[in-house]
C-alpha positions as CSV (number, residue, x, y, z in Angstrom):
1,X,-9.2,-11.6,6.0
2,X,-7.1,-11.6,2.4
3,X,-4.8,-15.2,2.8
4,X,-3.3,-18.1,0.9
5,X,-2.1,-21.2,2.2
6,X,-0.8,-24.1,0.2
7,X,0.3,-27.9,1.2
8,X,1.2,-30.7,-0.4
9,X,0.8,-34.4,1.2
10,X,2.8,-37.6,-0.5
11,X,0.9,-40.5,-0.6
12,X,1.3,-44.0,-1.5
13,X,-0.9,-43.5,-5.0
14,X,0.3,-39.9,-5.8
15,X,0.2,-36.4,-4.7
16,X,-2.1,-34.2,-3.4
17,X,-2.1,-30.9,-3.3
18,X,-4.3,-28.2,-0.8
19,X,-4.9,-24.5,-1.3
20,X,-6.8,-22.2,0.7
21,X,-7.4,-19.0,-0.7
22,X,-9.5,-16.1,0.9
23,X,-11.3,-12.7,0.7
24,X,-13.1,-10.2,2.1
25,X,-17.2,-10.9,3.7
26,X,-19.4,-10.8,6.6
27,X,-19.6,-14.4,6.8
28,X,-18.1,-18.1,6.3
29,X,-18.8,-18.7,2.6
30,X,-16.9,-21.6,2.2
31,X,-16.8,-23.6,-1.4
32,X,-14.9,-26.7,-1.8
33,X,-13.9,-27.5,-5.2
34,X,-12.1,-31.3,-5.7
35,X,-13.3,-34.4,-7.2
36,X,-11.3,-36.5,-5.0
37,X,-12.2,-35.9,-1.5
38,X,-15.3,-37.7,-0.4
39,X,-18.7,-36.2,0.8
40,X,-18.2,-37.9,4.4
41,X,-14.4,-35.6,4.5
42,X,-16.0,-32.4,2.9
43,X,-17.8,-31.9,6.4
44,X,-14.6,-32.4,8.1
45,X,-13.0,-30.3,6.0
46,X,-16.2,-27.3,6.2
47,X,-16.0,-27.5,10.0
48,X,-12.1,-26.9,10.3
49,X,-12.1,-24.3,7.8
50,X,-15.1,-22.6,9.6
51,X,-13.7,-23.3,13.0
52,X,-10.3,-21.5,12.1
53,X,-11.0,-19.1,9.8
54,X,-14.3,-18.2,10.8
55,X,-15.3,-15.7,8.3
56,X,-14.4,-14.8,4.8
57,X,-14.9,-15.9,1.2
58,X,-13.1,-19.4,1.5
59,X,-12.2,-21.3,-1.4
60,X,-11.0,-24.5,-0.7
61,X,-9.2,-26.6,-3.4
62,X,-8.3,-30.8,-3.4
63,X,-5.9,-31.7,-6.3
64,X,-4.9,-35.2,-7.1
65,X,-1.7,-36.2,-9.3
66,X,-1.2,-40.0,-9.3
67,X,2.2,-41.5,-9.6
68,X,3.1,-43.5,-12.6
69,X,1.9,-46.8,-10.8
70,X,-1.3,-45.4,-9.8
71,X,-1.7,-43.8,-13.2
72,X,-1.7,-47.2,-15.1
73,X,-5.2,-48.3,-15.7
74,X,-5.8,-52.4,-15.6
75,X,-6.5,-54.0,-18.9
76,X,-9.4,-56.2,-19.0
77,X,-7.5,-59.0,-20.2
78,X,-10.9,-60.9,-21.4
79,X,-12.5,-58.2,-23.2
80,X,-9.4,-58.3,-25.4
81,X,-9.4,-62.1,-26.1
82,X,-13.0,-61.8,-26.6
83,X,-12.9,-58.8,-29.3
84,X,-10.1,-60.4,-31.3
85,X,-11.6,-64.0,-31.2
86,X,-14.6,-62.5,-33.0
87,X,-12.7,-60.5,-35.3
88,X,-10.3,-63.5,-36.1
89,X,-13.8,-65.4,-36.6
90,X,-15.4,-62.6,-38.9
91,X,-12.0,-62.9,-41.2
92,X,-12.7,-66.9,-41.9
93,X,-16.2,-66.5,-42.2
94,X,-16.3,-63.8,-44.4
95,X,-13.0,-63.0,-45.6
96,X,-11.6,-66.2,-46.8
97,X,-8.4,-65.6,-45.4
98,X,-7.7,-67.8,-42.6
99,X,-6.4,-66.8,-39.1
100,X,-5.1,-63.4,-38.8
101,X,-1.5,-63.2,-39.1
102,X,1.1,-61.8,-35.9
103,X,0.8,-58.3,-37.7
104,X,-2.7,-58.0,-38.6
105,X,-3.1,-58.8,-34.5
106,X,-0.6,-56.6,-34.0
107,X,-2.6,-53.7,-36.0
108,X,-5.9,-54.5,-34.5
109,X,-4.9,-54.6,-30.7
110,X,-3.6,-51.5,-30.9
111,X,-7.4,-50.5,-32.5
112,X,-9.2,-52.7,-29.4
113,X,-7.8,-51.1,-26.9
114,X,-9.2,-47.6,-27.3
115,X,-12.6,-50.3,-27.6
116,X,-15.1,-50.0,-24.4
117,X,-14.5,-51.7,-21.4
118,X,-11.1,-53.1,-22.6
119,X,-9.2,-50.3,-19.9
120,X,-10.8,-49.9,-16.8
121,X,-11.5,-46.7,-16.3
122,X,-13.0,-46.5,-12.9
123,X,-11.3,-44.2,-10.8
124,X,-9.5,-45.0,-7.9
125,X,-10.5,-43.4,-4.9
126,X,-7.6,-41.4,-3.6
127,X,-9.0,-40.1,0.2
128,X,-9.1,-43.0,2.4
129,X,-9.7,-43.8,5.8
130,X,-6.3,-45.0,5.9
131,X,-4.8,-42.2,4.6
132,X,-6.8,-39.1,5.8
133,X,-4.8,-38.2,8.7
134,X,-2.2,-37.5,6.7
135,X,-4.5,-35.0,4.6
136,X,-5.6,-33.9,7.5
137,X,-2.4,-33.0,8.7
138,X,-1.9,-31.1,5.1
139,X,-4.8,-29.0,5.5
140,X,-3.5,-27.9,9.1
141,X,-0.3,-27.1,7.8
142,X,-2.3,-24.8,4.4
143,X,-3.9,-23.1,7.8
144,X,-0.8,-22.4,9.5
145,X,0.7,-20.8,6.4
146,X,-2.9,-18.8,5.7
147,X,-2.8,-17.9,8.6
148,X,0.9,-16.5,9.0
149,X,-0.2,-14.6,5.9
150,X,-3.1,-13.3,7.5
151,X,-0.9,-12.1,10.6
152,X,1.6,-10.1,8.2
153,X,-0.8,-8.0,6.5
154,X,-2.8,-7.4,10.2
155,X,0.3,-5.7,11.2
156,X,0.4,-3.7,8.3
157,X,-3.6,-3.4,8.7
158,X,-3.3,-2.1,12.1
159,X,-0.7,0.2,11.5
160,X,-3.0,2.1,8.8
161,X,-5.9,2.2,10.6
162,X,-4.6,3.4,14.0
163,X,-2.9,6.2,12.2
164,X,-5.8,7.2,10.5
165,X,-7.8,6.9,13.6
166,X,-5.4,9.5,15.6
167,X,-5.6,12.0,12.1
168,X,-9.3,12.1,12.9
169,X,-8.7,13.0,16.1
170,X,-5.7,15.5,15.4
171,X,-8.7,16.9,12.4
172,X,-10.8,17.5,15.5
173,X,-8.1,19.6,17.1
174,X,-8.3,22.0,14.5
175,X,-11.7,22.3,14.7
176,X,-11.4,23.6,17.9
177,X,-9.1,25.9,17.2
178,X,-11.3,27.6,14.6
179,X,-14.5,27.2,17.2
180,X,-14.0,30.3,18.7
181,X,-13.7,32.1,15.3
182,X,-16.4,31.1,14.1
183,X,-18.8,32.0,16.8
184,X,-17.6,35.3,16.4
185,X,-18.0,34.7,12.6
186,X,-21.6,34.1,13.4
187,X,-22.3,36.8,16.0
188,X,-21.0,39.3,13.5
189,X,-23.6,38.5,11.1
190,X,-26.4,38.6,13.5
191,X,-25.4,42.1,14.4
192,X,-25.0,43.3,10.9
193,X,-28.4,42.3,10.5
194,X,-29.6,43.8,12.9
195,X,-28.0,46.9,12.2
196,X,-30.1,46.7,8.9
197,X,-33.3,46.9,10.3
198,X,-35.5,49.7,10.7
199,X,-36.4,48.8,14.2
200,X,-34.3,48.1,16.7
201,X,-34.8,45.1,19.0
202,X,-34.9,44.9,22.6
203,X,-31.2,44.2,23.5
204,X,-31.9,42.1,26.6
205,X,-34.0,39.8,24.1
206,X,-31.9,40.3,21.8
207,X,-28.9,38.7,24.0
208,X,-31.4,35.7,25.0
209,X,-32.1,35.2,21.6
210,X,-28.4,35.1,20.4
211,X,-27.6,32.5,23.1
212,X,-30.2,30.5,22.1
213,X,-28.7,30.8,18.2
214,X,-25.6,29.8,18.8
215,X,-26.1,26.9,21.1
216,X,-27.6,25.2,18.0
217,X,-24.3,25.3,16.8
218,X,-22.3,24.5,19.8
219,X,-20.2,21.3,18.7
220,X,-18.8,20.5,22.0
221,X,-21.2,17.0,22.5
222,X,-20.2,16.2,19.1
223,X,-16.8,16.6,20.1
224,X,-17.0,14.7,23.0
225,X,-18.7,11.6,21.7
226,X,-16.1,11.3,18.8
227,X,-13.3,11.2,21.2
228,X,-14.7,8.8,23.1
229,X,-15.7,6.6,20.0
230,X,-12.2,6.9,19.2
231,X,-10.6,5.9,22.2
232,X,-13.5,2.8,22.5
233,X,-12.1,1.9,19.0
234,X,-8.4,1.4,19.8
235,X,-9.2,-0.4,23.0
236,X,-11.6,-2.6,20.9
237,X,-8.7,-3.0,18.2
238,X,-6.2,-3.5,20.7
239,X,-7.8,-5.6,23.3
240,X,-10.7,-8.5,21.7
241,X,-9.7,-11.2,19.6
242,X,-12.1,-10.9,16.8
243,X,-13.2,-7.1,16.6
244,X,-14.3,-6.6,13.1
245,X,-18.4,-6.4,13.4
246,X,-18.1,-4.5,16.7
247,X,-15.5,-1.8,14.8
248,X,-18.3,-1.3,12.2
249,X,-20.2,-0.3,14.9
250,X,-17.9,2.2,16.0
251,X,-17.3,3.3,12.9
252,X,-21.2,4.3,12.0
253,X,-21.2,6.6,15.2
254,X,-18.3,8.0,14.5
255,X,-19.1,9.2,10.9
256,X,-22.8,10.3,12.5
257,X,-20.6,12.9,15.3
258,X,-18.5,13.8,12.5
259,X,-21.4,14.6,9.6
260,X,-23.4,16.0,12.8
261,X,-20.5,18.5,13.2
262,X,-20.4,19.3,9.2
263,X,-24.4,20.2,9.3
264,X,-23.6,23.2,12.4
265,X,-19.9,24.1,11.3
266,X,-21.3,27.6,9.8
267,X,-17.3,28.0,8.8
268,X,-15.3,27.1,5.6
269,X,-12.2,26.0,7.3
270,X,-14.2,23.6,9.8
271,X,-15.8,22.3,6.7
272,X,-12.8,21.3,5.0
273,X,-11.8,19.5,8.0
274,X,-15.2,17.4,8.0
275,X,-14.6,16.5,4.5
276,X,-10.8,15.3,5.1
277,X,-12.3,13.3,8.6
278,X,-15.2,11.7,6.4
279,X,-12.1,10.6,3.7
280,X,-9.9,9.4,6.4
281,X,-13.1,7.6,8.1
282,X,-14.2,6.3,5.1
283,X,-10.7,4.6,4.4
284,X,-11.1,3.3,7.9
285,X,-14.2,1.6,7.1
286,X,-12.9,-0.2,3.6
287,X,-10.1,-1.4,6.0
288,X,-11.9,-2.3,8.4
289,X,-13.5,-5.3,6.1
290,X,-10.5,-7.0,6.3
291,X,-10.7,-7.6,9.9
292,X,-11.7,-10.3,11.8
């Protein structure tokens, strides 16, 4: 779910610029960070980022750079007149000096107009009703390019996963290659054992006994359950448009088969083929996250 998608919209007052930028998580957490886009167009703009992304950490971001027409603020005219009347009046009054000459004026306009209320500073409002198709149109195009983004690193995505998937299930071969050994492995021991005691046991119970040993560690369920999670994974990955939640379901019965088979593999060289599935699944599952 790891994208970026950027735009940029030319409009009569300036430019403005969109950036979609997204991670990893279960859900739509969508933030949108811009002092220039209204409150009635942030729930347009929630709605089509939920509606097309549909899950992910979404940061959504509005930037405003006005043009040098937009950027020059109105002077209020009157507020000057008005601040250099009284000052012009406090010099006679006070200061015995008469009108203020050109470059006195000169020196204190420059002073008024960093005064308050002489530039109006109200900000113009840049989203408009007028003009929010063609935002709208921006934030489609940001989309487009997210998702493109999004659609080169699936391929990638798939590609590790599926491979990984079919190592498990190459793993599991082995594991059946060293079954046989290591029932053997096991019925050797039992016999030693018994060769140990004092007393010998009745061989007829002895034989039921066995059987009932070693089907405690027969694996062959196990073994059949993870292939079929496996194949239900691909066809999952392969064939629905969103399968992320339903793969970590897939993924959690997978790992149980496999840790299953770990707790009645009796055998070193099965063992080290649990630990190298529960790596590879475990790399399945971080990758997994990034999947819708």
């Amino acid at each position: 779910m790891t994208g970026y998608g950027k735009a940029e919209v030319l409009l009569e007052a300036g430019k403005v610029t969109l950036e979609i930028r997204t991670l990893n998580s279960k859900n739509a957490d969508i933030s949108v960070k811009s002092q220039f886009l209204p409150k009635d167009k942030e729930i347009i703009v929630r709605k089509l980022l939920s509606d097309r992304l549909q899950r992910g950490t979404i940061d959504f971001f509005l930037n405003f750079e006005a043009n040098e027409t937009a950027a020059a603020r109105p002077i209020n005219k009157e507020a000057v007149l008005s601040y250099l009347s009284q000052v012009d009046g406090i010099a006679k009054e006070y200061a015995g000096t008469g009108s203020l000459s050109d470059q006195a004026r000169a020196f204190l306009l420059g002073n008024i107009l960093r005064l308050p209320d002489v530039v109006d500073a109200k900000k113009a409002e840049v989203i408009t009703d007028e003009n929010w198709p063609a935002v709208e149109k921006g934030l489609d195009e940001a989309l487009d390019m997210l998702d493109a983004f999004r659609i080169r690193e699936g391929v990638a995505l798939y590609k590790d996963i599926t491979s990984r998937v079919a190592l498990i299930e190459q793993l599991y071969d082995e594991v059946e290659k060293l079954e046989g050994e290591r029932i053997e492995t096991v019925r050797a021991k039992l016999l030693k054992a018994i060769d140990e005691l004092t007393q010998k046991p009745d061989q007829s119970r002895f034989e039921q006994e066995l059987i009932f040993y070693l089907e405690k560690f027969d694996i062959n369920e196990e073994k059949v359950r993870l292939r079929q999670h496996c194949k239900y994974f691909m066809e999952t990955i392969d064939n629905e448009p969103n399968p992320g939640k339903k793969l970590g379901f897939i993924i959690q019965e997978m790992g149980r088969e496999i840790n299953t088979t770990g707790s009645k593999a009796n055998h070193a060289g099965i063992q080290k083929l649990v630990v190298r599935m529960k790596d590879e699944l475990e790399k399945i599952r971080e990758q997994s996250m990034n999947v819708l």
